[in-house]
Structure formats: structure tokens, C-alpha cells
C-alpha positions as CSV (number, residue, x, y, z in Angstrom):
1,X,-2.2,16.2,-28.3
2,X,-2.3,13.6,-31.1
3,X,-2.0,10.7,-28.2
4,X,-4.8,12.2,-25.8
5,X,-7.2,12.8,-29.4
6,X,-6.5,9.0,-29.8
7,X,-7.8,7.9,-26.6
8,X,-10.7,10.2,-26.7
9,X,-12.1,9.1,-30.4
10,X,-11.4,5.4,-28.5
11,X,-13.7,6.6,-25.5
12,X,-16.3,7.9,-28.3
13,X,-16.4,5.4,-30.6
14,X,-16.9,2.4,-27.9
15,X,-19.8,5.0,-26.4
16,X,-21.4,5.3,-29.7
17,X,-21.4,1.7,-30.1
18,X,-23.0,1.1,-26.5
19,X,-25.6,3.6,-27.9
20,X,-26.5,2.3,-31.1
21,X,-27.1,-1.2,-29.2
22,X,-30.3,0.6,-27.6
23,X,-28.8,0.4,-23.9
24,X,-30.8,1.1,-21.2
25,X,-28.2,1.3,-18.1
26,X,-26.2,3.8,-18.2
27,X,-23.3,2.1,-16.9
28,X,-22.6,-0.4,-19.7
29,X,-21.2,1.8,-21.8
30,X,-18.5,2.7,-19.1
31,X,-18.1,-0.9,-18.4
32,X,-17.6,-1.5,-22.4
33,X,-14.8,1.2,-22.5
34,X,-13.0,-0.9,-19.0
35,X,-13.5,-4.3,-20.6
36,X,-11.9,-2.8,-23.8
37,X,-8.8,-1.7,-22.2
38,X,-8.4,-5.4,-20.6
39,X,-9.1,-6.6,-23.9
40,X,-6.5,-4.8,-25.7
41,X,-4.0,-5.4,-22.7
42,X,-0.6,-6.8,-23.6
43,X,1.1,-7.0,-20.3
44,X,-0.3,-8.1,-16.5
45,X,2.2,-5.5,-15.2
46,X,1.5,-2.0,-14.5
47,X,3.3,1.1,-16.1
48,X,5.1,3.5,-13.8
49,X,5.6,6.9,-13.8
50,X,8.5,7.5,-15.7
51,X,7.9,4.4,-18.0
52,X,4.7,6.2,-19.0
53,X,6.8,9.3,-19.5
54,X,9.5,8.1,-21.5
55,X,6.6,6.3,-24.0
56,X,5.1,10.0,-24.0
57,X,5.7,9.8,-28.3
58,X,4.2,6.5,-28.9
59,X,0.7,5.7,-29.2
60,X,-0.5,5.2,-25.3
61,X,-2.0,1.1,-25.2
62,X,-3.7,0.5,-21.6
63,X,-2.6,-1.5,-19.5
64,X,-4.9,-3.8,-17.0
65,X,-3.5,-5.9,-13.8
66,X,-5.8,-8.3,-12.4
67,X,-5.5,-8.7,-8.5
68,X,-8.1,-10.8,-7.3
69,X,-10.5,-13.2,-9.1
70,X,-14.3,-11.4,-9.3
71,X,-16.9,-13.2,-6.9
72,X,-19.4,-14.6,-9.2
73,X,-22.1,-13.3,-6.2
74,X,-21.2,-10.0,-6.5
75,X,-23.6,-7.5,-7.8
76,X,-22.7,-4.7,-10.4
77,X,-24.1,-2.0,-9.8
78,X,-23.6,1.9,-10.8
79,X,-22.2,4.2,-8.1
80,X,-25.4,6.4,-7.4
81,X,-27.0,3.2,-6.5
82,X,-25.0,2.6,-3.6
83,X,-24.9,6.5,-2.5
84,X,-28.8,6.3,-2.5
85,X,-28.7,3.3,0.0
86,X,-28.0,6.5,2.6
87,X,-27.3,6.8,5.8
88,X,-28.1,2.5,6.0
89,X,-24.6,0.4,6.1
90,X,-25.3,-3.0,4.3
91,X,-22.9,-5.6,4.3
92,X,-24.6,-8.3,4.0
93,X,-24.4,-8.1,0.5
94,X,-21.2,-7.6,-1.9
95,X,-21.0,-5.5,-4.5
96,X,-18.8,-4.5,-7.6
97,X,-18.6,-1.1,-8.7
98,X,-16.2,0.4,-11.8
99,X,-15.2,3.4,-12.1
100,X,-12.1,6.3,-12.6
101,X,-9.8,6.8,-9.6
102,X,-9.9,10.6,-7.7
103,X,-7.1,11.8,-5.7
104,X,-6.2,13.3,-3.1
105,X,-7.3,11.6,0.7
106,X,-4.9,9.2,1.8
107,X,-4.7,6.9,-1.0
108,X,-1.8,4.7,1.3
109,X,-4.7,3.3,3.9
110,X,-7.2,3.0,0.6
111,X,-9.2,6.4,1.4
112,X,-9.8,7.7,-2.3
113,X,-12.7,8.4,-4.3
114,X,-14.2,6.2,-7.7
115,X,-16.1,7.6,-10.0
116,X,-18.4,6.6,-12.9
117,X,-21.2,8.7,-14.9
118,X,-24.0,8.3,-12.5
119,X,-22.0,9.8,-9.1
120,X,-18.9,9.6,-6.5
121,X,-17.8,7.2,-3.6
122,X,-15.0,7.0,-0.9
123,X,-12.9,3.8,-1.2
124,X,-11.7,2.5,1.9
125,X,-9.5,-0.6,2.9
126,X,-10.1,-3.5,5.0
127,X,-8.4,-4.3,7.8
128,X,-4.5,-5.3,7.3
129,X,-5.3,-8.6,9.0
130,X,-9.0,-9.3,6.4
131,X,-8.5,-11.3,3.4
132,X,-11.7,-12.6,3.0
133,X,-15.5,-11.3,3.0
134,X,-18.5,-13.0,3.8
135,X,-21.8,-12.8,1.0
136,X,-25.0,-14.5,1.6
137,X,-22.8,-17.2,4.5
138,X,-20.1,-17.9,2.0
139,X,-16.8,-17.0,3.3
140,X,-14.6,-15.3,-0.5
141,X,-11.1,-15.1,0.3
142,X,-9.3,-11.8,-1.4
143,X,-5.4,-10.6,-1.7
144,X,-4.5,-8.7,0.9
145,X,-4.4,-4.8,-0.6
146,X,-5.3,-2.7,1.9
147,X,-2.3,-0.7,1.1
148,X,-3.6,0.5,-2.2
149,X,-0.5,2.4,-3.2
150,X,1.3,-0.9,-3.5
151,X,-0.5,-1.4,-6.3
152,X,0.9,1.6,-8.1
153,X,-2.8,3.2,-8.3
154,X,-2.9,7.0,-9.9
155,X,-5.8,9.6,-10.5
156,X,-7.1,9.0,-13.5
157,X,-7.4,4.9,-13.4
158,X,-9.9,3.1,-13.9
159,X,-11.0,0.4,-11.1
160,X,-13.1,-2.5,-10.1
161,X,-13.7,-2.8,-6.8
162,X,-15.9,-5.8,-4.9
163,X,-17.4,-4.3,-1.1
164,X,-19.9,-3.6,1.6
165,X,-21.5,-0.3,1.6
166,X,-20.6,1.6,4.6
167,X,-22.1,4.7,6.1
168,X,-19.7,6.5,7.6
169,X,-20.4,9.2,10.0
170,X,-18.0,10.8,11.8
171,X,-20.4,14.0,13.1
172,X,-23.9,14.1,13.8
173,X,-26.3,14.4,11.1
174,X,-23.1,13.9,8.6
175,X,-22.2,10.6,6.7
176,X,-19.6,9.7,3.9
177,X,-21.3,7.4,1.7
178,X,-18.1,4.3,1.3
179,X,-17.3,1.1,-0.4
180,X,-15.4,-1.0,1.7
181,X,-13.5,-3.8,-0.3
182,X,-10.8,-5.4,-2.5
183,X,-9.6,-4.1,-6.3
184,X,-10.0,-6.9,-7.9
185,X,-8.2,-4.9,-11.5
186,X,-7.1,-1.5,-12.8
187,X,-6.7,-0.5,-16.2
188,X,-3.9,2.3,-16.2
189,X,-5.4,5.6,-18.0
190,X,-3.5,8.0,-20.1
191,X,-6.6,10.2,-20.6
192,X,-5.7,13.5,-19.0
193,X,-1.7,13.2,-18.3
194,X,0.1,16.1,-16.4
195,X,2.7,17.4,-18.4
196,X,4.5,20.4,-16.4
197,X,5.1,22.7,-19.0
198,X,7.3,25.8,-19.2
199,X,5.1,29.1,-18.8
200,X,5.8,31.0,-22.6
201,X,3.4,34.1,-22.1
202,X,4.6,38.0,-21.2
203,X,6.0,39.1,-17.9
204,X,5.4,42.9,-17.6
205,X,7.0,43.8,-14.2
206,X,10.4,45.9,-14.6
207,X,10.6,47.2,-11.2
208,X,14.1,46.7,-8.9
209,X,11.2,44.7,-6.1
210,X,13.6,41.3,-7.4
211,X,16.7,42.6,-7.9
212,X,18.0,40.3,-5.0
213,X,17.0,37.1,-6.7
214,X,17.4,37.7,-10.4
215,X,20.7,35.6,-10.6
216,X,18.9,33.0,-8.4
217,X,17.5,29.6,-9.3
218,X,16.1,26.1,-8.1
219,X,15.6,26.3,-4.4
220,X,18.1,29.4,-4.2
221,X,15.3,31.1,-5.8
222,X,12.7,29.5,-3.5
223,X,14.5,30.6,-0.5
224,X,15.5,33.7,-1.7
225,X,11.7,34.8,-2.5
226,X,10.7,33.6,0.7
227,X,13.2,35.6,2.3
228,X,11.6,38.9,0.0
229,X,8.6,37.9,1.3
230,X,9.2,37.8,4.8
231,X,11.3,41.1,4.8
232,X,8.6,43.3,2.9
233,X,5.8,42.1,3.8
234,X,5.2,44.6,6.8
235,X,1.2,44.8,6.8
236,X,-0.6,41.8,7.8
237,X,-4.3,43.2,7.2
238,X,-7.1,41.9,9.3
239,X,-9.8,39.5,7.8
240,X,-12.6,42.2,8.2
241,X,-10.8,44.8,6.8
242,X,-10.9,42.2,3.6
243,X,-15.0,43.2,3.0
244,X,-13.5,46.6,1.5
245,X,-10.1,46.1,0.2
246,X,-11.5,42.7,-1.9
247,X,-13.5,45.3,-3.9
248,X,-10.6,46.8,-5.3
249,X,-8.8,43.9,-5.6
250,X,-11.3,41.9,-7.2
251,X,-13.7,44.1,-8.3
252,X,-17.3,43.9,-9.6
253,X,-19.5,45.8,-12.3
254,X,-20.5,48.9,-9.6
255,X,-18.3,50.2,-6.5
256,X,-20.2,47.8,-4.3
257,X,-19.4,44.7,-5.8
258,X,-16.5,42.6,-6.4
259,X,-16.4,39.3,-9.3
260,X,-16.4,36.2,-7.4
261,X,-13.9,33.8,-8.2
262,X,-15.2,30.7,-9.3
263,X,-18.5,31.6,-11.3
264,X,-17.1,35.0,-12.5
265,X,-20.1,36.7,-11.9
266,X,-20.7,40.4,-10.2
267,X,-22.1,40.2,-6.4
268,X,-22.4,42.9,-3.5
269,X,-23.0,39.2,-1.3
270,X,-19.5,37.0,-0.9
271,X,-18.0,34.8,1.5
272,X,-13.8,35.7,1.7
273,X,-12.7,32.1,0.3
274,X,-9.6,30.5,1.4
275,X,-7.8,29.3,-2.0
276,X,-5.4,27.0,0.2
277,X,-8.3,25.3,2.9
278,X,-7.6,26.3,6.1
279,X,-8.4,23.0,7.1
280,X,-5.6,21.8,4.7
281,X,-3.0,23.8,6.4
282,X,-2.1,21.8,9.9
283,X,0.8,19.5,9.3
284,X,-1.5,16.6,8.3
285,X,-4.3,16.2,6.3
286,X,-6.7,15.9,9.0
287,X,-5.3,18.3,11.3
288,X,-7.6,20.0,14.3
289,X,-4.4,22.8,14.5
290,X,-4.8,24.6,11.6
291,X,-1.8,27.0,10.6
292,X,-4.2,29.6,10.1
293,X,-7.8,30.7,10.4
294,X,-8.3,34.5,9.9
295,X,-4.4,35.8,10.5
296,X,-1.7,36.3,8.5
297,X,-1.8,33.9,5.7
298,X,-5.4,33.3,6.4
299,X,-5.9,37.3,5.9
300,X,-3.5,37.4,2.6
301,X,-4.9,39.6,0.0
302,X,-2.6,37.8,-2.3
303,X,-4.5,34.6,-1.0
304,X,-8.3,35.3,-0.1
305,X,-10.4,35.7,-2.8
306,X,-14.3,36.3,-3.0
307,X,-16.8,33.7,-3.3
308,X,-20.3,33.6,-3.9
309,X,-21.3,31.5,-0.2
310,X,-23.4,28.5,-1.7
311,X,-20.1,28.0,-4.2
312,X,-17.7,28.5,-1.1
313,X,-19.7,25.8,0.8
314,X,-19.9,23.3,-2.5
315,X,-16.5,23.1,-2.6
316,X,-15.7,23.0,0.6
317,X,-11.8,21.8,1.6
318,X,-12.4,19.6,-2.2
319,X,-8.1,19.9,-3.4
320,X,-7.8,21.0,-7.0
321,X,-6.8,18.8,-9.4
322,X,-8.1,16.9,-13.0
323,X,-11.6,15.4,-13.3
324,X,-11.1,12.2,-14.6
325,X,-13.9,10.4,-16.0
326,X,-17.7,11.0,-17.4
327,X,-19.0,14.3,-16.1
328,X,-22.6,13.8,-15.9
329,X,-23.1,13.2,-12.5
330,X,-20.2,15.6,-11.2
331,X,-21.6,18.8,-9.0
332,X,-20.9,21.7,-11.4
333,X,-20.6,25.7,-10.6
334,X,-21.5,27.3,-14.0
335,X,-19.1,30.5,-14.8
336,X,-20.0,33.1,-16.9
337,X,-17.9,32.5,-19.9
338,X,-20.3,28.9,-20.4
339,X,-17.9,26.7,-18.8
340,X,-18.2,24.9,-15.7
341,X,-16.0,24.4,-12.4
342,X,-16.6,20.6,-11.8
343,X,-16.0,18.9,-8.4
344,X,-15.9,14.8,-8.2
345,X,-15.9,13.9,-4.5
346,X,-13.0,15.8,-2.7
347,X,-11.2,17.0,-5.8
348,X,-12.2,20.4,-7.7
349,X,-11.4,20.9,-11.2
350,X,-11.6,25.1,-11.9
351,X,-12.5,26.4,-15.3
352,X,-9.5,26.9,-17.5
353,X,-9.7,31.0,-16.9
354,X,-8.4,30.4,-13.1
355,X,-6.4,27.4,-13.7
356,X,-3.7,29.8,-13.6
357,X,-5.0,31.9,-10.7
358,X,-5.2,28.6,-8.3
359,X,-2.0,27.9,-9.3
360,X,0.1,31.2,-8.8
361,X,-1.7,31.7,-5.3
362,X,-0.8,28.1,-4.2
363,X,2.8,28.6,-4.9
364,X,3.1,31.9,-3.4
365,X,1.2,30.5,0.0
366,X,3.7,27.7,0.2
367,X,7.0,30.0,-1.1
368,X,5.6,32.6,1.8
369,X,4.6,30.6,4.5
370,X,6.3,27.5,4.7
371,X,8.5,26.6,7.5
372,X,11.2,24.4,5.9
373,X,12.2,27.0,3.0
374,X,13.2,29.6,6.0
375,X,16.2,29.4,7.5
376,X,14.5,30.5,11.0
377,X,11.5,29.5,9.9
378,X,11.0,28.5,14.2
379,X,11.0,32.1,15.3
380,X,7.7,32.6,13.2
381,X,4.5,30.9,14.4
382,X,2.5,31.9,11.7
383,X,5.1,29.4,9.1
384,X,4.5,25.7,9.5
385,X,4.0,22.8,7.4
386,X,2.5,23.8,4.0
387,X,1.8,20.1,2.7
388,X,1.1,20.8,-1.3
389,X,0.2,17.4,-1.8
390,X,-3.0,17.8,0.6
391,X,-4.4,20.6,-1.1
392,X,-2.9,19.7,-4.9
393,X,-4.7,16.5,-6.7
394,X,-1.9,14.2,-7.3
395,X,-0.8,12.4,-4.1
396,X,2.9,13.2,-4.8
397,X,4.8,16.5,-4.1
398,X,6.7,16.3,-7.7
399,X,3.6,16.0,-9.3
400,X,2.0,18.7,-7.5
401,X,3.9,21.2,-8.7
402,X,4.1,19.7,-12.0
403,X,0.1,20.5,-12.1
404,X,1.1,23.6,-10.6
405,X,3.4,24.5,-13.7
406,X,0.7,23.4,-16.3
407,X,-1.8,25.6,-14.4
408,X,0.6,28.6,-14.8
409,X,1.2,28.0,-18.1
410,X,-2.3,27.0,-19.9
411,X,-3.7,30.4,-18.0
412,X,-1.1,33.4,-18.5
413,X,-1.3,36.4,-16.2
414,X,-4.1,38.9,-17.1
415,X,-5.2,42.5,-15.9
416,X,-7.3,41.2,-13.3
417,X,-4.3,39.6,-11.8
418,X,-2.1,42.4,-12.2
419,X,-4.4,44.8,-10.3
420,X,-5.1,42.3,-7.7
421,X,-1.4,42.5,-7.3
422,X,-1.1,46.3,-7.2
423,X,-3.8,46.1,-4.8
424,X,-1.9,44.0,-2.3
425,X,1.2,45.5,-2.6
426,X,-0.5,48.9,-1.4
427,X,-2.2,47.3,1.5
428,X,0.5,45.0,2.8
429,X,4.1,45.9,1.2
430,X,4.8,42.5,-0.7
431,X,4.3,41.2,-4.1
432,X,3.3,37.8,-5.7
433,X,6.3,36.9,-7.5
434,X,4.4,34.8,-9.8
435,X,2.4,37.0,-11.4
436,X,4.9,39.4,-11.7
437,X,7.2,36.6,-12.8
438,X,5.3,33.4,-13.7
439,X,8.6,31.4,-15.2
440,X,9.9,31.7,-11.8
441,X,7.8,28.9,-11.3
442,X,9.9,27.0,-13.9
443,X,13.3,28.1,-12.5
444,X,12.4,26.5,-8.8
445,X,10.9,23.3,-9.8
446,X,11.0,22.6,-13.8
């Protein structure tokens, strides 16, 4: 806590400043906080994973690699000026936008999203075989980092990037707003770190539902729940039968309602959201065979949850994971405690109420329904590949279900949970083991 306050005062302090100056563009104070970090660098290499973890007790110093010298005929511009250049590619001119990195996509090929305070973009690589872009007839010769995880890039850092804007549209009447370019540095950022902690709140359930994986742990554990799963889970309810039973489970302020889950409020008018995408459920993350649509886990009580339908379209197949970066231009759904579920391109960030939620209903889709825990898992069409890292933030399994564990634990199981697991163990015979058992989630993969 001490570290993060640190870097926060930091962030404050240089915005003040900006302030006080009497700027006008609202992206100099973002680009006074990046040319800080390089400032204060004291290395040109960039920290790993675990050498970021091991300095966890020292006072976090960024650190900022250069990889390609800036084109001096590059415009700077903020984000939301290149997003309102619409559906028109332009690359005839090149420009240089800064901003925080956003995971997931497939960060390998360079297809990401950047963020600053005034809006989001895709990133996306050059070809392998393009070093060099053209501006106004002069040919500018770039490092070849198309690969963008060779350059050790993680959600949360913050980027330059020099590129064309491209259009993309890959359906009609659709397009992805994209820079297409070269990093030219990244400053590693220690803003939001994900720690994996150990889940310390009360677990109520004394029943004998476990008592054939209580001495269990690790991936014993894992396959022995998936195996508890699969044995008492004898009712797979239909999809329409979840316009009734999703008023019990989650229900509203009158017998016609139900509380949707991401703005809290009371409707009798939901969409039956899909906490796991079912577009994030095919064995890659842009899969046309989904693993399922409106059967079995796609019908889970312990998985579908009501939505409000303009919420359910904003955020779309969007993974879950950290905001990084200034909020101001994010999409927001407001909840009705005051705070705010904000999404930043393809990534969501829930309000800390149903951190825990997201988190125990992702871990029970991919203990229940993946293929490679079961030991049969073939004879079953309705298992397959349950890919956390496409529907998780981080681009890396381990950290995945590190979020996963800091979810669990900053959001301890509450009444509403509870009943929505009473609820689903009437209807379909099984139980979510993490609510019932939320340090499980420690035992298998703390």
C-alpha cells in the first residue's frame, strides 16, 4: 500500500503541476508524468515479472527502454483525435500517440489497446518483413517489433507509439479505429500490481456436499471438484427457463424483478448475460465454434446472470481485468452504490462489490467445464478448451488466476451469493464450490 500511495502522490503532484502552468491540452499533463518516468530512469533494461516481485518492499523507480529513435515528423497527438478521423484510413501522415497499455487481444502479433485521458485505440503491428515507414516521401527506417511481447510489454505500461491510422473493418457498417506502427519506448508501471492474495473472510457451508475433496489440494483438488461437478450436476436447465428461475436467484425489489448485475439496480427488463463470453469460449480467441451458446454451461445458473440490455451490449465480449490509466474518457456503467464499472477498449473493470462475483463464476466455469482437468473429458461435448487468459486481463494463465485470487479475496462471499447458490443447487443438483469454499481457490493455484 505504502508503494502504490507513492506512485499515486507522484501521478498527483506532476498533474498538479501541469495544472498550475495553465495548460490547455489535455494531454501534456499525461506526457509530463511519461517523460518523468524516463527522466528518473536508471537502467535501459526492462524489469521482469519476478524481478518486479522480489523488489515488491522497496520503493518501486520506473523503468523506460527506448527502442527506436522518435521521427522528428511525427505528430503528437491525443488518442480521441485519431478515433475521430472515423471510418477514413490515413497513412500518409505519421503519428505519435502515448498512452497506458490494455490487455487482453493477442498482444504476440501487436493487437492490444493504448490508452490516455481523452479515449482508447487498438495497436497493431506491421508486417514481420516492414522496418521502415514512409511520411510526407521520406522513407524512416524503425526496429523490427512486430512481435511486441519480445519486448516484455505488460498491462499497465505506459507507451509511445509512432503510426498510420487505420480503419479497420471487418463487418459491414463496423470499424476498429487502429494505430499501425513502431514502440519507439515504454516506461514499466507499478501503478496497479496484481498481488494474488489468500481469501481471509468466513466460509459458512458445513454440509457433507465436499467430503470427497476435503483432504484434496493443488490440482488434486481441481480435478477432484470437477469430478463433483460432473457427477451431481444432473439438471442442465434450458436458457428460457432462466426468465423465471433468475428472479429467485438474483432477485429484485418486487416478485417481478430481479438486481442486475453490473449497475445493481432493480429491473422487470434484462438480458441473461454470459459472465464468461460465449464468444470467448472456442479454443481460440477468435473462434466461430463456440463451446457454448444457450446449453449447458451457456444455461448455468451458477454462470448466467441478469443484465440490464444496453449494459450487456456496452460490454460486449470486453475480458475483465485492471483499468490502467486516467479515466476520464473510459465508457462507464454507474452502479447504485456511486461507483462505476469502467471499460477501456476490450477490457472491463467491475466495481469492487462484484469483483468477487466475476471471479468465483470464472473459476467455477473453467473447474466445471474444462476439458483438460477431466480425465474423459472426450466423452463430453459440452467440455472443451476453457482458455482463462482470453476472458481474464492479463495475457498469462498464472497471472490470471492470480487476478482471480485477489478478486476473491478483496470481495468475500455475501447473502446474495449464498442464495444464488441455494438457488442453483435446487434447480440443477450442483454447487459452486467457491462460494461455499472461497480458499479453495488458494489451495488449487496459491
Amino acid at each position: 500500500m505504502k508503494k502504490i500511495s507513492l506512485i499515486l502522490l507522484f501521478l498527483f503532484s506532476l498533474t498538479l503541476n501541469a495544472c498550475n502552468q495553465g495548460s490547455n491540452d489535455s494531454l501534456d499533463s499525461f506526457e509530463s508524468v511519461s517523460e518523468s518516468f524516463e527522466s528518473e530512469s536508471t537502467s535501459s533494461e526492462s524489469i521482469s515479472e519476478s524481478e518486479s516481485e522480489s523488489e515488491s518492499e522497496s520503493e518501486f523507480i520506473p523503468q523506460t527502454t527506448n527502442f527506436n529513435t522518435p521521427n522528428p515528423n511525427a505528430k503528437k497527438v491525443s488518442i480521441k483525435t485519431l478515433v475521430d478521423k472515423g471510418k477514413t484510413s490515413d497513412s500518409k501522415n505519421l503519428y505519435s500517440i502515448t498512452g497506458y497499455v490494455q490487455f487482453p487481444y493477442n498482444y504476440t502479433f501487436g493487437n492490444f489497446d493504448i490508452v490516455d485521458e481523452t479515449g482508447s485505440i487498438t495497436v497493431w503491428g506491421l508486417s514481420k518483413n516492414s522496418t521502415s515507414m514512409t511520411n510526407n516521401g521520406s522513407l524512416y527506417t524503425y526496429s523490427n517489433d512486430k512481435t511486441f511481447s519480445s519486448i516484455g510489454l505488460k498491462a499497465g505500461d505506459i507507451i509511445t507509439m509512432e503510426g498510420i491510422y487505420v480503419a479497420y473493418a471487418p463487418n459491414p457498417g463496423y470499424f476498429v479505429p487502429e494505430i499501425s506502427g513502431y514502440i519507439i519506448s515504454k516506461t514499466t508501471s507499478d501503478i496497479a500490481p496484481i498481488n494474488g492474495l489468500n481469501y481471509v473472510g468466513e466460509e459458512t457451508y458445513s454440509g457433507t456436499y465436499y467430503d470427497s475433496v476435503n483432504s484434496l489440494q493443488g490440482n488434486e483438488l481441481l480435478k477432484g471438484l470437477h469430478n463433483l461437478m460432473m457427477s451431481t450436476h444432473t439438471t442442465y436447465v434450458s436458457y428460457d427457463s432462466l426468465k423465471t428461475t433468475l428472479k429467485k436467484s438474483d432477485p429484485g425489489s418486487s416478485s417481478s424483478n430481479v438486481t442486475c448485475f453490473y449497475s445493481g439496480q432493480s429491473t422487470s427488463s434484462f438480458n441473461r448475460e454470459h459472465v464468461w463470453c460465449q464468444s470467448l469460449s472456442g479454443s481460440t480467441s477468435s473462434s466461430s465454434t463456440n463451446l457454448y451458446g444457450t446449453t449447458y454451461g451457456g444455461s448455468d445458473i451458477h454462470h448466467i446472470r441478469p443484465a440490464i440490455s444496453s449494459y450487456n451490449s456496452l460490454r460486449s465480449n470486453a475480458a475483465f481485468g485492471y483499468v490502467y490509466g486516467p479515466k476520464s474518457g473510459f465508457k462507464t456503467i454507474n452502479h447504485v452504490s456511486g461507483d462505476k464499472n469502467y471499460l477501456s477498449g476490450n477490457v472491463i473493470e467491475p466495481v469492487d462489490s462484484i469483483k468477487g462475483d466475476v471471479a468465483r463464476i470464472i473459476m467455477y466455469m473453467y473447474m466445471h467445464y474444462s476439458k483438460s482437468i477431466a480425465n474423459d473429458g472426450s466423452k463430453y461435448s459440452f467440455l472443451g478448451d476453457m482458455n482463462v487468459h482470453y476472458v481474464m486481463g492479463p495475457n498469462q494463465k498464472a497471472a490470471c488466476f492470480k487476478l482471480l485470487r485477489e478478486w476473491n479475496a478483496i470481495d468475500p462471499v455475501d447473502d446474495f451469493e449464498k442464495n444464488r447458490n441455494e438457488v442453483a443447487y435446487q434447480y440443477q443438483g450442483n454447487r459452486n464450490p467457491f462460494i461455499d469454499h472461497p480458499s479453495y481457490a488458494d489451495l488449487i493455484w496459491g
